[in-house]
C-alpha positions as CSV (number, residue, x, y, z in Angstrom):
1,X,-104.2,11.3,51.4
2,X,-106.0,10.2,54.7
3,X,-105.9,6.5,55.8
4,X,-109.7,6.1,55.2
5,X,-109.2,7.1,51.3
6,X,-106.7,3.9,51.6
7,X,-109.3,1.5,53.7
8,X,-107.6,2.5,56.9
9,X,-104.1,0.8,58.1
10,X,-105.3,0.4,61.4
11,X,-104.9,-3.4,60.9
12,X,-101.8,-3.3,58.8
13,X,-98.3,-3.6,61.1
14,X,-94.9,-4.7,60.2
15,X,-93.7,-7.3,63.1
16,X,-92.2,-5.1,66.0
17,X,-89.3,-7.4,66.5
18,X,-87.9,-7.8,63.1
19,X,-88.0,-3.6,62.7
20,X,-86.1,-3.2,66.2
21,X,-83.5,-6.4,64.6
22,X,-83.2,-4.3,61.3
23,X,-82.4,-0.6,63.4
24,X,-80.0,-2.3,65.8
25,X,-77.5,-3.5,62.6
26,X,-77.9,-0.3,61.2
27,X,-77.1,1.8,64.3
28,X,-73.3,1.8,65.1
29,X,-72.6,-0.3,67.4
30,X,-69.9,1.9,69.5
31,X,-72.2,5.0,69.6
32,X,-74.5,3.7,72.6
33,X,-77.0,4.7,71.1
34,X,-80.5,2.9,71.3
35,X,-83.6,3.3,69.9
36,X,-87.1,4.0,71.9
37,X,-90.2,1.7,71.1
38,X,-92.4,5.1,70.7
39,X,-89.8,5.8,67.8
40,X,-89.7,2.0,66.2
41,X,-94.0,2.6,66.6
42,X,-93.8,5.7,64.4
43,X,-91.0,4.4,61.9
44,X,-93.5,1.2,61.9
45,X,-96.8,3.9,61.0
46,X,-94.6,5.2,58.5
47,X,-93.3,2.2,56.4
48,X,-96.9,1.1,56.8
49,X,-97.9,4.4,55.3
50,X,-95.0,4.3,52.2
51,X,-95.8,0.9,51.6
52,X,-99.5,2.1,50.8
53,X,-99.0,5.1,49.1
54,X,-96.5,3.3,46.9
55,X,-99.1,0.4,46.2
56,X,-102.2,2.6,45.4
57,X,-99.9,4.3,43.0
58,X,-98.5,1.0,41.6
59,X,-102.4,-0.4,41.2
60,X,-103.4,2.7,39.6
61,X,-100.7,2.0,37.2
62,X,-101.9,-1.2,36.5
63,X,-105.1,-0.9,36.4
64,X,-104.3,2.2,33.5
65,X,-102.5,-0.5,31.4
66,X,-105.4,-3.0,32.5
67,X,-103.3,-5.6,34.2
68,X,-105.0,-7.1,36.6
69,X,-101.5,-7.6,38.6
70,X,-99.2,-5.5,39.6
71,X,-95.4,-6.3,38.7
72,X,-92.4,-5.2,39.8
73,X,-92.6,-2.6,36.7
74,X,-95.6,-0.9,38.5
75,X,-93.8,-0.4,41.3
76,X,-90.6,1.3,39.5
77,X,-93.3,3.3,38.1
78,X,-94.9,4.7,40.9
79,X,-91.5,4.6,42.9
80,X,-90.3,7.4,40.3
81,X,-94.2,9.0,40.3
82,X,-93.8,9.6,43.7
83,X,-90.8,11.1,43.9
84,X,-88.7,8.2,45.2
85,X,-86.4,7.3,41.9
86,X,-83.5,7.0,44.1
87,X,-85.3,3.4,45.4
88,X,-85.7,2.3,41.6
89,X,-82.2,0.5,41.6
90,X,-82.7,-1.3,45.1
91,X,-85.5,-2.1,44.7
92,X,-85.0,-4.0,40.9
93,X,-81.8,-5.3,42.7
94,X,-83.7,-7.0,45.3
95,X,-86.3,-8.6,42.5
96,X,-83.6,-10.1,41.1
97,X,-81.8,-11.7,43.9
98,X,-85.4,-12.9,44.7
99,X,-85.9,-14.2,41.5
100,X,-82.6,-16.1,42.3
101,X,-83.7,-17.6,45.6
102,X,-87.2,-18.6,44.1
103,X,-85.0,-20.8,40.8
104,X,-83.2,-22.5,43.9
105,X,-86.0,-23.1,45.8
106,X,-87.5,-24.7,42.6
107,X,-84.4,-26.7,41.8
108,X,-84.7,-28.1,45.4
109,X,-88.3,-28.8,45.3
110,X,-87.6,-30.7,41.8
111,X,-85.2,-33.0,43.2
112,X,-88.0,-35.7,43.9
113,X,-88.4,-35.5,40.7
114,X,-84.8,-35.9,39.4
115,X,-84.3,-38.8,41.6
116,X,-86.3,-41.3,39.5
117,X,-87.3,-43.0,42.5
118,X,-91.3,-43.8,43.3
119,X,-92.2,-42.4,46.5
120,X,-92.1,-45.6,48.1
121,X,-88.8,-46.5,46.9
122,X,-87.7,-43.2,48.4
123,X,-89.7,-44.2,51.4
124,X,-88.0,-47.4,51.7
125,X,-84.8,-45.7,51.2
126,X,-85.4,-43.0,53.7
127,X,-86.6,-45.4,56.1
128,X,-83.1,-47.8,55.9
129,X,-81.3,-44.2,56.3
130,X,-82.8,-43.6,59.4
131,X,-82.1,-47.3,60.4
132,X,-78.3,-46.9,59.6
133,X,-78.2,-44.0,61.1
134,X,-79.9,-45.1,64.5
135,X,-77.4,-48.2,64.2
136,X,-74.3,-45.9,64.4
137,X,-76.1,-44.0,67.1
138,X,-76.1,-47.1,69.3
139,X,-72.9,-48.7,68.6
């Protein structure tokens, strides 16, 4: 499959920096070994490639069972399609730890909530914290 049968990545990247974090802890440390930015370009056009392939495959799926979203089930499915089963079991792994960081972020962002306070008695409160706080920083 070409890139035009895809819409074309030319606009699609992953960020440069991040890529070159992720290869330097994977590279052993000791080997002095170090990684060319032709190569992180290429490994970049390829994840870029894989990450379309898999999601035209995944939409296909969906669309087939007329969702009009694709879930984490679509992408199982056209991880195995594809040829890539072995990823199945990372990849649900990594759902569910994010499904864990999203029920903590929503714990935290229910916590105005939980206090019982108005927002202007939090406010208030907020306001004689930073007061105290600026008092111990003088004294």
């Amino acid at each position: 499959m070409s890139d035009h049968e895809f819409g074309g990545n030319d606009d699609l990247s992953l960020p440069k920096a991040t890529v070159q974090k992720i290869v330097s802890e994977i590279l052993p440390p000791a080997s002095g070994v170090s990684f060319a930015k032709e190569a992180r370009d290429v490994l970049i056009e390829c994840c870029v490639e894989f990450i379309t392939l898999v999601s035209s495959e995944a939409n296909e799926i969906s669309e087939k069972e007329a969702k009009k979203t694709i879930a984490c089930d679509h992408i199982t499915k056209a991880l195995e399609t594809l040829g890539f089963a072995d990823y199945v079991a990372p990849v649900l792994e990594a759902a569910q730890e994010h499904k864990e960081g999203q029920k903590s972020r929503e714990k935290k962002a229910n916590k105005f909530e939980q206090s019982g306070l108005s927002i202007e008695e939090l406010a208030k409160l907020q306001e004689e914290q930073f007061a105290a706080a600026a008092n111990r920083h003088r004294g």
